[in-house]
N, C-alpha and C positions, 0 to 999 in steps of 0.2 A: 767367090763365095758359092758353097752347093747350099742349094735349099733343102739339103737332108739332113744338113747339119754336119758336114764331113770337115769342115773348116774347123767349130770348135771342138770336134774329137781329136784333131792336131795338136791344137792350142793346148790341151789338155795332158798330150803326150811327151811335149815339147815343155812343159810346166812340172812333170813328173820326173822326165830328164832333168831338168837345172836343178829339181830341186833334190836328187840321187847323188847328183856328185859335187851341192853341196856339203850333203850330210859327209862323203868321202873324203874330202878336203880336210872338214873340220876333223873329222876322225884322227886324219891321219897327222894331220897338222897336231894335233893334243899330244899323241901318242906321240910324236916324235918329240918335243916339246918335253915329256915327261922323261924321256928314258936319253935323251942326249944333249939339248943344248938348243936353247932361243937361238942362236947364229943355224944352226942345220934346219932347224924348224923355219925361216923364213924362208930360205932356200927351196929346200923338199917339199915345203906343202903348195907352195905356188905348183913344184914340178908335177907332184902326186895329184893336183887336182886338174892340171891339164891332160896327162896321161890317164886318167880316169875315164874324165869329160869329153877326150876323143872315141876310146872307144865302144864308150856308150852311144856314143851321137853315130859314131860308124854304122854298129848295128842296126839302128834306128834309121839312118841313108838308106841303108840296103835295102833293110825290110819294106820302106815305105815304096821303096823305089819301084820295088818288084810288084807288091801289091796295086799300088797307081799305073804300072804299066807304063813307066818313065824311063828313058832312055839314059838313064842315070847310072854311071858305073864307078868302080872304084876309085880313081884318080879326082874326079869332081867329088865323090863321098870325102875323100880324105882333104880337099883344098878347103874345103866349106867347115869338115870338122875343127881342122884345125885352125882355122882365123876364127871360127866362135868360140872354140874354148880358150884358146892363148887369151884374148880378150877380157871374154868371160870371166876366165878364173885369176887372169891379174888385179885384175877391179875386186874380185871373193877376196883374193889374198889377204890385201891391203884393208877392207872393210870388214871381211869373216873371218878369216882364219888366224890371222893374227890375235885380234882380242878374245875371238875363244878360247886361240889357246891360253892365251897368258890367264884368262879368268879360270883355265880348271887348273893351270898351274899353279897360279898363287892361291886358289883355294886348298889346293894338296898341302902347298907348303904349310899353312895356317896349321894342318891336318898332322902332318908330319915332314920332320927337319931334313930329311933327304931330297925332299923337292926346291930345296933352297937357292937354286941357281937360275930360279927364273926371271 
């Protein structure tokens, strides 16, 4: 912990990331959801929000890396992103992105008869 406070501007960075590629998850989870098929939509949005959540988290390795003066390079940037977001976004999947989508789905539907395959 700094006593500058450098720990909770992390925390805070780190909280803005989860909370970027959940909003991308669910997007993309909807979107696919609306224009092709609940079977592709559990598929893809698990995919779309891992591939997201990497590399944002990448850039964010980097950056921080370089700024802290961390001895931190690409190979550990990408082992670290990738076991947090597989994780991360398999847990979203199952808890987020699924019932989002189906709730703007079968809201569409209600809306109009074309969205009726959800």
């Amino acid at each position: 912990l700094h006593p500058d406070g450098a720990d909770s501007g992390l925390r805070h960075k780190h909280s803005l990331i989860m909370l970027l590629h959940m909003c991308l998850c669910v997007c993309a989870c909807t979107f696919i959801c609306i224009h092709i098929s609940l079977h592709s939509c559990m598929f893809w949005c698990a995919f779309d929000c891992i591939h997201a959540c990497t590399l944002v988290c990448l850039r964010a390795c980097l950056f921080l890396s370089l700024r802290a003066h961390l001895p931190v390079h690409m190979p550990i940037c990408v082992h670290i992103c990738w076991r947090m977001c597989f994780f991360t976004c398999t847990l979203m999947h199952a808890r987020v992105c699924i019932p989002a989508c189906l709730g703007v789905c079968l809201f569409a539907s209600v809306r109009l008869p074309v969205f009726s395959h959800c």
